[in-house]
C-alpha positions in Angstrom: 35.8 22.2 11.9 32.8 19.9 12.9 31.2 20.6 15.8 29.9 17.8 18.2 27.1 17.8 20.1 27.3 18.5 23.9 26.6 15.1 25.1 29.3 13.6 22.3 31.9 15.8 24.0 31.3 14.1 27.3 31.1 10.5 25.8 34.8 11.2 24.5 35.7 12.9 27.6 35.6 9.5 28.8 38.3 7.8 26.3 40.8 8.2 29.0 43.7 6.1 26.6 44.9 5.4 23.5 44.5 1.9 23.0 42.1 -0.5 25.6 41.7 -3.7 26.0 38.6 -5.7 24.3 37.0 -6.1 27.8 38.2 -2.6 28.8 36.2 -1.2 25.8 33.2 -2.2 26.1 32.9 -1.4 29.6 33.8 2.2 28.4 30.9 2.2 26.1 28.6 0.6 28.2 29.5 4.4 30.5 28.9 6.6 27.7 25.3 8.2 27.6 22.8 6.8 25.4 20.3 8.5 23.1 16.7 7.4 23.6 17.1 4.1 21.8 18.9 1.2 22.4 21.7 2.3 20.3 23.3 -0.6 18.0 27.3 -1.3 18.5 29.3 -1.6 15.7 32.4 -3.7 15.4 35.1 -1.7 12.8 38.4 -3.4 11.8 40.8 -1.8 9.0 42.7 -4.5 6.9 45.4 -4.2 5.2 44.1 -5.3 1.8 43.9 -3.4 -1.4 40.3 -4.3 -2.4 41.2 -3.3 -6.4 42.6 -6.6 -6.8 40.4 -9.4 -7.2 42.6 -12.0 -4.9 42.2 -9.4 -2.2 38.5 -8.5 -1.7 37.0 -9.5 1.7 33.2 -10.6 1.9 31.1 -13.3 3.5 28.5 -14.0 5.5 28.6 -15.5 9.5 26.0 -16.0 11.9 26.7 -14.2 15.2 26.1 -16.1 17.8 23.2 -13.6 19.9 22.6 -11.8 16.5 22.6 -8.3 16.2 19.2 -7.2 18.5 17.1 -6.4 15.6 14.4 -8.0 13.9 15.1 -7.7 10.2 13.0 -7.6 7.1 13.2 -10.4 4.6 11.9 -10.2 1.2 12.1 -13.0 -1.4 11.8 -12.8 -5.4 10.9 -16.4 -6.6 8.5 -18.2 -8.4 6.1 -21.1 -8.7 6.7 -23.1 -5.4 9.2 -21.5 -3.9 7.3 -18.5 -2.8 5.1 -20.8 -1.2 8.0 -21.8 0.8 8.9 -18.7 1.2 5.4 -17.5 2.8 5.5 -20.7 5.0 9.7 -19.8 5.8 8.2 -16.5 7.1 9.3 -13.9 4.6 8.4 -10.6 5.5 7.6 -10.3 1.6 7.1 -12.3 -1.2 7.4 -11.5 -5.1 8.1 -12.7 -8.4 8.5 -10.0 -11.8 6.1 -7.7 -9.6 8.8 -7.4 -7.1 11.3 -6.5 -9.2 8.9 -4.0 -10.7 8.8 -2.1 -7.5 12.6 -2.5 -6.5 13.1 -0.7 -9.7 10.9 2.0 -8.9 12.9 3.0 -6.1 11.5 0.7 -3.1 14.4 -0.7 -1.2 12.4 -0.8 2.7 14.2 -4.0 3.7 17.0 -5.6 5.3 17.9 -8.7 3.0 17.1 -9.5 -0.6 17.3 -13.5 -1.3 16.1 -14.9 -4.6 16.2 -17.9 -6.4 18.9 -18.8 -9.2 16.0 -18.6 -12.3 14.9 -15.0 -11.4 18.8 -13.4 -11.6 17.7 -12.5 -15.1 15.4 -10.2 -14.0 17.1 -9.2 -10.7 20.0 -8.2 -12.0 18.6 -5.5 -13.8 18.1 -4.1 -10.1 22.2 -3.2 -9.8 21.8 0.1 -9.9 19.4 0.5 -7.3 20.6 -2.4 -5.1 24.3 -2.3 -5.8 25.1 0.8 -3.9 22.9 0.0 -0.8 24.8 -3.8 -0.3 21.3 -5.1 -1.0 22.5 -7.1 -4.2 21.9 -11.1 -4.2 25.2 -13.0 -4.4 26.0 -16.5 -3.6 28.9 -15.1 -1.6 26.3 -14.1 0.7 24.2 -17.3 0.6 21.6 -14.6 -0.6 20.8 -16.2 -4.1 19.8 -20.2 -3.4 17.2 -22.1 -3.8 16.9 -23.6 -0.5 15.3 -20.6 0.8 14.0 -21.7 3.9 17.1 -22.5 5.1 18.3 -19.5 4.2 15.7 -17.2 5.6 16.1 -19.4 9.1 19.8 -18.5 9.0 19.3 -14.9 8.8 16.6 -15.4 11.4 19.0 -16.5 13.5 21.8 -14.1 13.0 23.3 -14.1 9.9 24.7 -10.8 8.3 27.3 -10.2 5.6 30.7 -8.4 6.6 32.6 -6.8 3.5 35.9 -4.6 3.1 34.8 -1.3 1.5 36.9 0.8 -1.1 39.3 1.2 1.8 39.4 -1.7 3.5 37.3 -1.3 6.3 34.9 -4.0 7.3 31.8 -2.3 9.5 29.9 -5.0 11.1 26.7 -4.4 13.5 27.6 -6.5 16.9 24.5 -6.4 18.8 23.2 -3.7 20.8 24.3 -1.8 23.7 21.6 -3.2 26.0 23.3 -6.4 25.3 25.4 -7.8 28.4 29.1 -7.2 28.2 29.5 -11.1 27.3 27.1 -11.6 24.6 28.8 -8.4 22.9 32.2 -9.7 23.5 31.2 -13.1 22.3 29.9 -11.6 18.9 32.9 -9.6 18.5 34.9 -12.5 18.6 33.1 -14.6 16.2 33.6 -11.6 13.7 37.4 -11.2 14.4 38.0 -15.1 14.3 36.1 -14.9 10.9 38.2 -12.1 9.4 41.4 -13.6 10.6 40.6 -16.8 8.6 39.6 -15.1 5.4 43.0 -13.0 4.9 43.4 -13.3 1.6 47.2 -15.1 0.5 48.3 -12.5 -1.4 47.9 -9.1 1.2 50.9 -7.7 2.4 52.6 -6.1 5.2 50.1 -6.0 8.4 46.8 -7.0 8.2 45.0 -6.0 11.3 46.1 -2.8 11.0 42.9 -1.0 13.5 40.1 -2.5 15.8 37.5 0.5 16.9 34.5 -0.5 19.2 31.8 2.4 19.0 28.1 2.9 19.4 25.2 4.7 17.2 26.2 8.1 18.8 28.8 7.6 20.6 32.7 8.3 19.7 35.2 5.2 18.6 37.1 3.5 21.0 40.1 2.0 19.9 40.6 -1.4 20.7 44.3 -3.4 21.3 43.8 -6.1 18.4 46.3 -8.4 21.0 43.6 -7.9 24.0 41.2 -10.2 21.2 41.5 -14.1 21.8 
């Protein structure tokens, strides 16, 4: 059996019912002690989708409208003037054949990978170290474009990629828990109202099938998916 840690045990001592309201759950989180850091809340829904079929895989991108608290790390693969307008875009770094040299070799210390159509050649030979981590380019994500300024400036401003995993559960970074209760419920909504517009046509039966509102260290809360409007 797993053992929690003291202050986890109080945290869940706290979960006082079985299903709360969205306003009700954040307020509960917002109770629980915090480690040391300003711990980042994440935003779980399970979907009823069976993500072996091709019509039913969930994955996008959205902008959240007061981002997720964190200033990421962009780097950019691209060549001839586009990493010039990458540098000028504010890329944290920018690379052409040498960067893919040193993905390959293991170096994977950033947030978001964009690159430009004419370098997939070479990127793609990066799957195996990318692939796994959700650091692969895809135009699903707006991460592989040649307008890479705008891109960069989107993820700037917000922008992260939700995506149903082998079970059908979408983990999504909402902000942090120093946010205010509103700016955390706004971003929650914006991710919900997303989801709900991407069901695919052909899943089943219930999609929303669990909401759960939890922090770095902190247990899940479970959230009444009819409390979200």
């Amino acid at each position: 059996m797993k053992k929690y840690s003291k202050v986890y045990n109080q945290n869940l001592a706290l979960i006082e019912k079985n299903l709360y309201s969205l306003d009700e759950g954040i307020e509960c989180l917002k109770k629980m002690e915090s480690a040391k850091f300003d711990e980042t809340v994440e935003f779980t829904v399970k979907l009823g989708v069976d993500v072996r079929q091709s019509d039913q895989q969930v994955r996008g991108t959205l902008i959240l409208p007061h981002g997720i608290g964190k200033k990421i790390k962009i780097v950019v693969i691209a060549k001839g003037e586009k990493v010039t307008e990458a540098e000028k875009a504010g890329a944290d770094e920018v690379g052409s054949e040498d960067m893919v040299d040193k993905i390959k070799a293991g170096w994977v210390d950033f947030d978001i990978l964009l690159t430009t159509p004419d370098m997939m050649k070479d990127v793609g030979q990066l799957g195996k170290v990318l692939g796994k981590r959700g650091l692969m380019p895809s135009p699903k994500t707006g991460t592989i474009t040649f307008d890479i300024k705008k891109a960069i400036d989107e993820f700037r401003k917000g922008k992260i990629e939700y995506r149903a995993d082998k079970y059908g559960i979408v983990h999504m970074p909402v902000g942090k828990k120093g946010f205010d209760n509103q700016k955390l419920k706004e971003n929650i909504l914006a991710v919900y109202d997303v989801l709900q517009k991407v069901k695919p046509a052909s899943a089943k039966g219930v999609y929303l099938k669990g909401v759960y509102l939890a922090a770095t260290m902190s247990p899940g809360i479970d959230i009444d998916s009819s409390t979200i409007a």
